[in-house]
C-alpha positions in Angstrom: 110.6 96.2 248.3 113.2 96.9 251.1 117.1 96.0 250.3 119.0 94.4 253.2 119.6 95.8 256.3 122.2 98.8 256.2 125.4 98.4 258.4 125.6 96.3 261.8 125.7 98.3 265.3 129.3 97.8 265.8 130.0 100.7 263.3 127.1 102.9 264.6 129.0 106.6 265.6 128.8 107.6 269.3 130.9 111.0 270.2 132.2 109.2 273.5 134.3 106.7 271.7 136.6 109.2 269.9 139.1 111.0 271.5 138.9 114.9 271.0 141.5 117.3 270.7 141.6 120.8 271.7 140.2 123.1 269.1 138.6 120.5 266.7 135.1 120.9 265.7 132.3 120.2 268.1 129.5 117.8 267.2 126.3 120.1 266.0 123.6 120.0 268.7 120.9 117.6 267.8 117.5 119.5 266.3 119.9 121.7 264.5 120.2 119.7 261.3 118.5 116.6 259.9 115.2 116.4 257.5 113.2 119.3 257.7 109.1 119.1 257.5 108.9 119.8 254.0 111.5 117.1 252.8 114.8 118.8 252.4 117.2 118.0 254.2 119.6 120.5 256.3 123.4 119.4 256.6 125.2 120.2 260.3 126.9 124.2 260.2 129.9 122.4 261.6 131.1 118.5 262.6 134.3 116.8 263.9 136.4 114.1 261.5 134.6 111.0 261.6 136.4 107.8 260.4 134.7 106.4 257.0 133.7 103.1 258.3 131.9 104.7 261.0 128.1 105.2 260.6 126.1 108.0 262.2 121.8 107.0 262.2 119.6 110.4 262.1 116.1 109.9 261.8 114.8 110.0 258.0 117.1 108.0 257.0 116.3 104.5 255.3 117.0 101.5 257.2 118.4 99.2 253.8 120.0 99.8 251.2 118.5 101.9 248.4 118.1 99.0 245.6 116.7 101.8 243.4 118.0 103.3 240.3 117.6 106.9 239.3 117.5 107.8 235.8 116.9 111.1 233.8 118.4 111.7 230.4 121.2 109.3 230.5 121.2 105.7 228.8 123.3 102.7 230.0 125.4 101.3 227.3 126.7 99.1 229.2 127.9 97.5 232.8 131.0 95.3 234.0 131.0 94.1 237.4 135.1 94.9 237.5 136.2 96.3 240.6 139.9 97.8 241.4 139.1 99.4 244.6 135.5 100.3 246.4 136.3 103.4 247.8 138.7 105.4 244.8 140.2 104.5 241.6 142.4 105.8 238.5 142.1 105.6 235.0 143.9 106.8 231.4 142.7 106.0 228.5 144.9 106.2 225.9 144.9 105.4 221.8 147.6 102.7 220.6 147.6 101.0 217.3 144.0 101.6 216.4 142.4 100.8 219.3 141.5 102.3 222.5 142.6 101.4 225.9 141.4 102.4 229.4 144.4 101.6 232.4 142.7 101.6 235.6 144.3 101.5 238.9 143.2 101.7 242.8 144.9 100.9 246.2 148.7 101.3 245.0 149.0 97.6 244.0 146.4 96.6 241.2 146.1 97.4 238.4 143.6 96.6 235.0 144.4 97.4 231.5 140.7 97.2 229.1 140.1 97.5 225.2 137.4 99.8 225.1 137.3 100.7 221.4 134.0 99.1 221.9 132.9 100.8 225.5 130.0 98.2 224.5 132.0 95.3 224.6 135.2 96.1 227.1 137.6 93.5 227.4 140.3 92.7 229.7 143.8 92.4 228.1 146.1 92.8 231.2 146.1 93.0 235.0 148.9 92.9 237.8 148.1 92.6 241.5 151.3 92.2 244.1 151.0 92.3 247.7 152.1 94.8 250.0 155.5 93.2 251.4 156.2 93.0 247.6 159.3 95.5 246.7 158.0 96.7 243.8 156.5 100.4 244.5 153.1 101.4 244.4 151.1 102.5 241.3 150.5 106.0 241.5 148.2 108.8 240.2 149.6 108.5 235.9 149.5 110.3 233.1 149.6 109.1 229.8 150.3 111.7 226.7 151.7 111.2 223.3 154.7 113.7 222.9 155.1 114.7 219.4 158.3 116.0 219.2 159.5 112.5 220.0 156.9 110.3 218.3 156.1 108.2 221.7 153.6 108.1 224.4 155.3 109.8 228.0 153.7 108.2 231.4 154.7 110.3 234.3 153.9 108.6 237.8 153.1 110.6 241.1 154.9 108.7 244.0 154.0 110.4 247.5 154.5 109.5 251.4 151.3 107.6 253.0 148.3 110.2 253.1 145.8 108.3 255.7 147.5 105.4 257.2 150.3 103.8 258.9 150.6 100.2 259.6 147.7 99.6 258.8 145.7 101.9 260.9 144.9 106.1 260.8 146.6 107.9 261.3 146.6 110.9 263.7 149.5 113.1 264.6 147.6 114.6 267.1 146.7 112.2 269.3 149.9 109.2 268.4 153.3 111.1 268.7 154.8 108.6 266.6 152.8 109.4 263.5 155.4 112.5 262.6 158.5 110.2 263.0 157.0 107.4 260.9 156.2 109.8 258.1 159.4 111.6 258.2 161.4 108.1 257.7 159.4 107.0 255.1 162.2 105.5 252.9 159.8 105.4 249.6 160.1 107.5 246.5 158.9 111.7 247.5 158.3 112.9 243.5 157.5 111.5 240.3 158.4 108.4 237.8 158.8 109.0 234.1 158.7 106.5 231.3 158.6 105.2 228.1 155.8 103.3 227.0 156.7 100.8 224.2 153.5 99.3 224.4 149.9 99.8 225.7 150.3 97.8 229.3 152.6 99.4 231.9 154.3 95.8 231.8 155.4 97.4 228.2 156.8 100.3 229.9 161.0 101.4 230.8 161.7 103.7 233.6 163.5 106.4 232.3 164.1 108.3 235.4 163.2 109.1 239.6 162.9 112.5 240.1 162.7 113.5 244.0 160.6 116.9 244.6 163.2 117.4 247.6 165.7 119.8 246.1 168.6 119.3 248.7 167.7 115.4 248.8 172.0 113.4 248.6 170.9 110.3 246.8 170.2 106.8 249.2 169.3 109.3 252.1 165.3 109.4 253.3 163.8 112.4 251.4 161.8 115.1 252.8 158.2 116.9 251.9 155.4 114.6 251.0 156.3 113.6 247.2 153.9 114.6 244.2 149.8 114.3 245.1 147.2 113.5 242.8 147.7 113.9 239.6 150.8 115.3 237.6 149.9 117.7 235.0 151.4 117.2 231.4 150.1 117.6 228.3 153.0 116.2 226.1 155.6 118.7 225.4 157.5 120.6 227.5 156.3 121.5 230.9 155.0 119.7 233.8 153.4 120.5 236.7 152.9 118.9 240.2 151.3 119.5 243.7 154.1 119.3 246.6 155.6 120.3 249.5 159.4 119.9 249.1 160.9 119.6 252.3 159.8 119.4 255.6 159.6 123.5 256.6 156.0 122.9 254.7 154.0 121.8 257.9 151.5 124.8 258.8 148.8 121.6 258.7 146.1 121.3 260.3 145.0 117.8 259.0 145.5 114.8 261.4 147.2 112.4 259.1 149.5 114.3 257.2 152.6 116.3 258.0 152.6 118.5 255.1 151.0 121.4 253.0 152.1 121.5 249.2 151.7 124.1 247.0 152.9 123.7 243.5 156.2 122.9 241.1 156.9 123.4 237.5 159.7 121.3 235.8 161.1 121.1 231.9 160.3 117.8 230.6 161.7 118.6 227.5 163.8 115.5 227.9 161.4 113.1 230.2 164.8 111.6 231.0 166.5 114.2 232.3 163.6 116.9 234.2 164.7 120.1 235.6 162.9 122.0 238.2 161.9 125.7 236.8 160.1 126.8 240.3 158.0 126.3 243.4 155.2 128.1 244.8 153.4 127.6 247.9 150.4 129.7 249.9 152.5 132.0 251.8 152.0 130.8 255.6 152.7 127.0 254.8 155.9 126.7 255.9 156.9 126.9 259.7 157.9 130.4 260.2 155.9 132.4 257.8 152.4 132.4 260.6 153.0 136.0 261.6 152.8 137.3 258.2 150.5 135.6 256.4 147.1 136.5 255.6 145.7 133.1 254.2 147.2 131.8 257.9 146.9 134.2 260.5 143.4 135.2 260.0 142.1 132.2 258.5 139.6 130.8 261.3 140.6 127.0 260.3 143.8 127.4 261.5 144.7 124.9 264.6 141.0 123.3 263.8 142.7 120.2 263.5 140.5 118.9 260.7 140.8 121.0 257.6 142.9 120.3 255.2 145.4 123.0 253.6 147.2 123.3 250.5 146.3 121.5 247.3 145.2 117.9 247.3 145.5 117.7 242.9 147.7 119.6 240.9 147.1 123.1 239.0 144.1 122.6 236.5 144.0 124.6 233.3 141.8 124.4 230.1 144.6 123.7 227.8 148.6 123.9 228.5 151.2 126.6 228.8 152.4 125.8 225.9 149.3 126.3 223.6 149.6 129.8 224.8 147.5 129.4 228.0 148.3 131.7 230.9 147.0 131.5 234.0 146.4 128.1 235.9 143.4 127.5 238.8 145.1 125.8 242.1 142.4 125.0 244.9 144.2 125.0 248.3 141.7 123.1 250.4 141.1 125.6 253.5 143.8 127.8 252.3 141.5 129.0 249.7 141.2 129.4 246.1 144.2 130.9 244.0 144.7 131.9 240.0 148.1 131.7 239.4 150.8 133.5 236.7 152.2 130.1 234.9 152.8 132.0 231.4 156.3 131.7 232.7 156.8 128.4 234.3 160.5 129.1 235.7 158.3 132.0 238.0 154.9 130.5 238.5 153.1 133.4 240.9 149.1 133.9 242.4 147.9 137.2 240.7 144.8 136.5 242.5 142.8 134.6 245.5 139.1 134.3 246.9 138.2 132.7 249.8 136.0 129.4 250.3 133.3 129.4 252.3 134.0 127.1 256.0 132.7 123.7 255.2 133.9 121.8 258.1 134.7 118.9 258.0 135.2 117.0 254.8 137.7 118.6 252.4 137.1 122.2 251.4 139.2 123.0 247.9 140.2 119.9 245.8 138.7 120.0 242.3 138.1 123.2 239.6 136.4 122.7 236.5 137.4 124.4 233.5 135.6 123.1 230.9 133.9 126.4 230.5 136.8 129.4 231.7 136.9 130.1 228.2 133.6 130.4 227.1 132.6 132.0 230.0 134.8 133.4 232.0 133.7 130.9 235.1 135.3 127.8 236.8 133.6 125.7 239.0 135.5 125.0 242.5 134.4 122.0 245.3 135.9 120.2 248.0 134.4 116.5 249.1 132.8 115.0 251.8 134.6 112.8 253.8 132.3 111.3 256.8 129.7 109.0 256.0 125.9 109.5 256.3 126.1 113.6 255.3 127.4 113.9 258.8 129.1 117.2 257.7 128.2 120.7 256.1 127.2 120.4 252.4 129.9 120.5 249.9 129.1 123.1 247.4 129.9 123.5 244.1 130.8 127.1 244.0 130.7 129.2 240.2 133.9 131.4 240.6 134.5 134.4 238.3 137.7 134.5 236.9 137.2 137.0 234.1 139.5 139.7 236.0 142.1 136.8 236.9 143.1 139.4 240.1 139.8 139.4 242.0 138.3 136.0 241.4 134.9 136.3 243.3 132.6 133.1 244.3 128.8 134.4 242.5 126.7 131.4 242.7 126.6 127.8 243.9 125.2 124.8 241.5 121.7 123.2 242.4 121.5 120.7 245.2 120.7 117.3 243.1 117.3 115.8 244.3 115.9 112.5 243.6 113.2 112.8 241.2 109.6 113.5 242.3 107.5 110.2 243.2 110.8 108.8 244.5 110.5 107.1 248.4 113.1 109.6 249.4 113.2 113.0 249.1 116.9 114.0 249.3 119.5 111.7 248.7 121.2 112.0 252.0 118.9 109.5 253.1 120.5 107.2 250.7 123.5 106.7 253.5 126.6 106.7 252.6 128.3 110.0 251.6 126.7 112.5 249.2 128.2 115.3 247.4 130.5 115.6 244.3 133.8 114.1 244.1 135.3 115.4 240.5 134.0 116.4 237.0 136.9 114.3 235.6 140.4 114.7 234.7 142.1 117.4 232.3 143.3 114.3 230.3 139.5 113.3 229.5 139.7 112.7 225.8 138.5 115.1 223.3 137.3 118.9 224.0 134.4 118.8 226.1 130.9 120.3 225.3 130.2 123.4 226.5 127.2 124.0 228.8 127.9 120.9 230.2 129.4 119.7 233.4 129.0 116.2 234.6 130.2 115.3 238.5 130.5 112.2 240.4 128.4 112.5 242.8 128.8 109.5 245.2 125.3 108.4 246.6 124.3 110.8 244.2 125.6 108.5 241.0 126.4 110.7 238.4 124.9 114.8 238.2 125.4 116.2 234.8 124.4 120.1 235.0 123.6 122.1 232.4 125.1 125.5 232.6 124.3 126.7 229.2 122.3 129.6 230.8 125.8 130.1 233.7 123.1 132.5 235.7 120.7 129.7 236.2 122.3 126.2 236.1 120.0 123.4 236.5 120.5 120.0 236.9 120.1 118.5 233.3 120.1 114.9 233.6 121.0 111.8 236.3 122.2 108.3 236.8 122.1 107.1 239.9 122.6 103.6 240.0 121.4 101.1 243.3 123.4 100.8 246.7 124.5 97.6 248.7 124.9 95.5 245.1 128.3 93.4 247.3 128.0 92.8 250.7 131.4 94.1 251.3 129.7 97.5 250.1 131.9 100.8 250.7 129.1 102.6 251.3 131.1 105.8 252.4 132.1 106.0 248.4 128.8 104.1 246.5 130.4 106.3 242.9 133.7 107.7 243.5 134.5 108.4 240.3 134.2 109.7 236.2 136.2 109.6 233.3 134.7 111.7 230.4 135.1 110.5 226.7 134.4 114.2 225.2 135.0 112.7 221.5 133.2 109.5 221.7 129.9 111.1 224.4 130.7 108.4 226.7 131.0 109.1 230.6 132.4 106.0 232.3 131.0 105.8 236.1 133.2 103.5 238.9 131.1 102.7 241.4 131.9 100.2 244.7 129.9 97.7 242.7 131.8 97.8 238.5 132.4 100.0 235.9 129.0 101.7 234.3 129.4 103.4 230.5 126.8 106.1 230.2 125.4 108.0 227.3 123.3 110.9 227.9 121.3 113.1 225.0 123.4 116.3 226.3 126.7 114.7 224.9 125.1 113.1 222.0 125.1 109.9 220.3 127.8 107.6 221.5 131.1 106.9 219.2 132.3 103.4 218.3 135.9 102.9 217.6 138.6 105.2 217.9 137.7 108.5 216.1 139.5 109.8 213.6 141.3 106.3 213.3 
């Protein structure tokens, strides 16, 4: 039986209504992309930045929303219709007096605190919303780790400028000469938060310190650079590690609604009250000035596209910290490229080695590595995201980079496309609507060590793709869930699952979609864990 209808006319895409700028990707010509005879679907070579509530028809799509689920080796264990935001959201989870919690967090200003010791039987046990005249700052990208040396759990915030709007609208320096003006005054915090958690809710928490990422910031002046982006890196001890651009030399950007392009920061924690920036490093050709004499700038082919996005988006990913003895750290620099960087020494952080991505314009091009198997096997697993609606883009990939020589990383395969299972009414999910392709595999502060030969991804109209990369020189797609679309009728259907959160130690993959919170079991994890292990 159809769903309901999909989205009303008023949001349909037509080229005509959207300004262009001069050097921006052209709109594909029509026949050269769409469903093909046999069923598979072929993505646009190239496309312009289309906003996400906009909604571009191509025939083969479905006309309603896809009530269907997809299911192949997973189980669900359970389903909460709890919503934070439709379109992204954050979580930790976090151990604290024998029972487990899971913080989640979305649109700056909300935020949910569960007991999932039972993922079977979550709970709520806290929550905060405020609105957005209120003067307390927004809740940003956190991480939660126990430090042993001092016997307490460490949250470190990210605090960064606006990323996609002002005043309520997008942004677009390009085409509103007031957009760089309003994003250099922003008067907000441009770094990080740290603090001492004497409880499990953040109401439980004291601020311990602000740290600006601006190095030459006089304190009460406006700050410059963008702050710290998604998601600080600390594993408890001594070193920490952020994406930013510190000051405002840092805008070689091509991307309409931001100024900046941020590399990467170390800083000694050692005393979360007191941090002390070790060293910056950046993509040579970032900052104003350096165009002539780089060669990630000057022969790059995205550079004045106006769409891409350069620099990193997260911060540095690694398998394990520095101070296990780990050495080299993975930074994916959206059109910039990807880069294996020299973090053995965090007061010199340094690229021993690049590769460059292939051009997937638009969408976002570098923003998540997996490294659940670098050790093992020598491989990470690189992707950027879509970002229009309705696979109005080229396909992001899922690219299997090389890093055993850590000084010539080379790209050698790209994971399967995920197809809906044979007998379905469609035969690729781009007809789904909505965006398709993978978001993340996860955070590095998913709990427990993860399994090898296995990688699970959001996937948004794709639910959740768990690939099996036992055999790295023929992955497969091992097992699925893909849950239904257009469940709330104020459906985000550009983000249907934005998101995963892997419990490594318990085998239980929590899935956010626009619609609740979805635990998943799947026989490639194993049998699910009650309680908190160990415990």
């Amino acid at each position: 039986m159809a769903g309901s209808p999909y989205v009303p006319d008023a949001k349909k895409y037509r080229p005509e209504d959207f300004p262009r700028v001069d050097g921006e990707p052209a709109d594909p010509e029509p026949g050269s992309w769409g469903m093909q005879p046999d069923g598979t679907f072929l993505p646009p070579a190239h496309s312009p930045s289309v906003p996400r509530d906009v909604f571009v028809d191509w025939p083969g799509q479905l006309d309603h929303y896809d009530e269907e689920t997809y299911s192949l080796n997973t189980e669900v264990e359970a389903f909460y219709p709890i919503v934070v935001n439709t379109s992204h959201s954050w979580q930790c989870i976090y151990d604290w007096d024998g029972k487990r919690y899971m913080l989640h967090y979305g649109g700056g200003n909300h935020w949910k605190l569960y007991d999932i010791t039972d993922p079977r039987a979550l709970t709520i046990v806290d929550e905060e919303q405020w609105g957005w005249g209120d003067p307390r700052p927004e809740f940003g990208a956190t991480t939660v780790q126990w430090n042993e040396r001092l016997g307490k759990h460490i949250a470190i915030q990210a605090s960064e400028t606006p990323r996609y709007f002002l005043n309520g609208r997008v942004a677009n320096k390009w085409l509103d000469d007031t957009v760089e003006g309003q994003l250099k005054q922003w008067e907000g915090l441009r770094g990080f938060r740290t603090f001492e958690m004497n409880g499990p809710s953040p109401r439980d928490w004291t601020l311990l310190t602000e740290v600006s990422t601006d190095p030459n910031h006089s304190p009460g002046e406006i700050q410059e650079g963008n702050g710290v982006l998604d998601l600080p890196v600390y594993y408890g001890d001594k070193y920490l590690f952020v994406a930013t651009a510190p000051d405002n030399t840092f805008t070689n950007q091509p991307y309409r609604t931001t100024l900046w392009t941020a590399g990467h920061a170390a800083y000694d924690v050692s005393d979360p009250a007191a941090p002390r920036l070790l060293s910056t490093w950046w993509v040579p050709g970032s900052r104003a000035g350096e165009e002539d004499d780089s060669p990630y700038l000057a022969t790059n082919e995205r550079w004045n596209n106006k769409t891409s996005w350069f620099g990193s988006r997260m911060g540095v990913f690694m398998p394990r910290s520095v101070e296990s003895g780990w050495k080299y750290a993975y930074a994916a620099q959206g059109g910039q490229g990807f880069f294996v960087l020299d973090v053995s020494d965090p007061a010199n952080i340094h690229h021993v080695g690049w590769c460059h991505l292939p051009v997937s314009v638009a969408g976002t091009e570098g923003d998540n590595v997996d490294t659940t198997q670098v050790e093992e096997t020598g491989y990470v697993y690189v992707s950027g995201y879509p970002m229009n609606t309705d696979c109005y883009e080229p396909a992001k990939e899922i690219y299997q980079i090389d890093v055993s020589d850590p000084t010539n990383p080379r790209v050698v395969r790209t994971l399967p496309r995920p197809v809906p299972p044979a007998g379905a009414k469609i035969t690729d999910y781009a007809q789904r609507r909505g965006s398709f392709g993978p978001k993340r595999s996860g955070y590095f502060t998913n709990t427990g060590t993860p399994h090898g030969g296995v990688i699970p991804y959001a996937f948004y109209a794709g639910g959740l793709q768990i690939f099996d990369v036992n055999d790295p020189e023929n992955p497969t797609v091992g097992a699925y869930f893909v849950p239904p679309m257009g469940l709330k009728q104020d459906d985000d259907m550009a983000a249907p699952v934005h998101g995963i959160f892997v419990e490594w130690d318990r085998n239980i993959i929590w899935l956010f979609a626009n619609h609740g919170i979805y635990a998943i079991s799947t026989s490639y994890l194993g049998e699910p864990v009650i309680g908190v292990p160990g415990s």
